[in-house]
C-alpha positions in Angstrom: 66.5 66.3 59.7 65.2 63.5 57.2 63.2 60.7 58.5 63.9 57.4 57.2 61.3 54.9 56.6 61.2 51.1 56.1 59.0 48.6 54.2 56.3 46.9 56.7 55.1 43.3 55.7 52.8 43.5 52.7 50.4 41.1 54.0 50.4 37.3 54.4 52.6 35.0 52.0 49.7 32.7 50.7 52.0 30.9 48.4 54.6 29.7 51.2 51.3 29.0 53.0 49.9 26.5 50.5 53.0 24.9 50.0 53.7 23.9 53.5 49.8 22.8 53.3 50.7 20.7 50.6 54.0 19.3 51.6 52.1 18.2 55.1 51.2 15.0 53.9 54.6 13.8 54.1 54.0 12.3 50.5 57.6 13.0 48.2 56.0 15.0 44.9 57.6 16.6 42.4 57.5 20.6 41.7 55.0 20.2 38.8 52.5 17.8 41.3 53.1 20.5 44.1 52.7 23.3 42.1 49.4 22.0 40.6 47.9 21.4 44.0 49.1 24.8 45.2 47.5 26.7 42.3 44.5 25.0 42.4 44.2 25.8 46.1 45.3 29.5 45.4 42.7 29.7 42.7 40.1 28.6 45.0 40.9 31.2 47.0 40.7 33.5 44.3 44.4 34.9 45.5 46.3 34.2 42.3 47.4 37.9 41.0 49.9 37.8 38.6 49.3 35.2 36.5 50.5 31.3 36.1 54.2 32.1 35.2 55.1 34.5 38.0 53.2 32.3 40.7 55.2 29.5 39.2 58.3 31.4 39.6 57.6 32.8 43.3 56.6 28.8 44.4 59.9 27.5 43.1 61.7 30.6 45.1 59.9 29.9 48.1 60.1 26.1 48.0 63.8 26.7 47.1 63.9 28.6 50.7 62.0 25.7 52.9 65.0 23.8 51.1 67.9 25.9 51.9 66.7 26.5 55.8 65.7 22.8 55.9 62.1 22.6 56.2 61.6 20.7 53.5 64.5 17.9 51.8 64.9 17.6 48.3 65.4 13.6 47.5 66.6 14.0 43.6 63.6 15.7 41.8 61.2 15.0 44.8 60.2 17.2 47.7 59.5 15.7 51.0 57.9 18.2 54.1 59.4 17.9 57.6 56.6 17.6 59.7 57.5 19.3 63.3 59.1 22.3 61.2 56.0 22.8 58.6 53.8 22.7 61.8 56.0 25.6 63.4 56.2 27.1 60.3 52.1 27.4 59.6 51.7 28.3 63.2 54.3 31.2 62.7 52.5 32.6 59.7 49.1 32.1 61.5 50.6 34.5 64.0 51.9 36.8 61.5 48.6 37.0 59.7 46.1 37.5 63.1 49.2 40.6 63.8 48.5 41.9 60.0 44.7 41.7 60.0 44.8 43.5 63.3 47.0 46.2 62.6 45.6 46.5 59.1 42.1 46.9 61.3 43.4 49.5 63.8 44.8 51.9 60.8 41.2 51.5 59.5 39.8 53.0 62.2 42.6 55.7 62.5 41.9 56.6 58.9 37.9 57.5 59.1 37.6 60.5 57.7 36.5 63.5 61.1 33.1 64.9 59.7 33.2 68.2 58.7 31.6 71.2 60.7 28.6 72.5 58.7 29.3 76.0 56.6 27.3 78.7 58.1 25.9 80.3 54.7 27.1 83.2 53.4 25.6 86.4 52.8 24.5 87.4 49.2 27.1 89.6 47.3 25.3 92.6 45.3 26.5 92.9 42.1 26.6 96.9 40.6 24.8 97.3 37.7 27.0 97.7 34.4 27.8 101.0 33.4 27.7 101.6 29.3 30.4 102.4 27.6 30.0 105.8 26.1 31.8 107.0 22.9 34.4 110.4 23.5 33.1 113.1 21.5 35.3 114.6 18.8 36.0 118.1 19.4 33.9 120.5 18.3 37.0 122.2 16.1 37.9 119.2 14.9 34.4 118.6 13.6 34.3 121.5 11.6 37.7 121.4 10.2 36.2 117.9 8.7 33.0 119.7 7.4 34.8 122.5 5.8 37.3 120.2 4.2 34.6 118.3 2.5 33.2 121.6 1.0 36.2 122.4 -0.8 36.4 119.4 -2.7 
């Protein structure tokens, strides 16, 4: 029987975070102002992995999403926060991220290594002595069919 498994959270969304901070001053700014302020916040944080471009990328995806599930309204090139909705939003993740640090604490624990029960010590193994090799002997007829050989020639 194969067991299936499925991807868990991989930890709090800082960048959606930072945005809705941002956007909570209910002052319209345009992607590059937002995304400034986000990255500078990010980078204060030290939580920018991945470099400039790909955060870029991820905060227009994400910002794109408050968009589309109308969090946040797009007036022409500016970006205005809904208030009630960034303020349910933020207190969503907060949730989110007390749930993650918890669990993440409670499979710490589960993962300490069980110390080890001491190895009683074991007995010294004798080693036999080596035996030398001994040369065979030749054959004693053999040895003289060699001797008279060489006294013919």
């Amino acid at each position: 029987m194969s067991k299936t498994s499925t991807f868990a959270r991989r930890g709090p969304d800082r960048i959606s975070e930072e945005i809705a901070k941002v956007l909570c001053k209910k002052k319209p700014l345009e992607f590059k102002a937002l995304f400034v302020d986000v990255y500078e916040s990010l980078r204060a944080k030290d939580a920018t992995s991945g470099g400039e471009e790909m955060i870029r990328l991820r905060a227009y995806e994400k910002l794109q999403n408050f968009v589309r599930l109308g969090i946040v309204k797009k007036a022409g090139t500016n970006y205005v926060g809904d208030g009630r909705a960034l303020a349910t939003f933020l207190a969503t993740a907060a949730e989110q991220n007390a749930t993650f640090a918890a669990e993440k604490e409670r499979r710490a624990v589960a993962a300490q290594p069980v110390p080890a029960k001491p190895v009683a010590k074991a007995k010294p193994v004798k080693i036999a002595k080596a035996v030398k090799a001994v040369k065979p002997k030749k054959p004693a007829k053999a040895a003289k069919k060699a001797a008279a050989s060489k006294k013919k020639k």
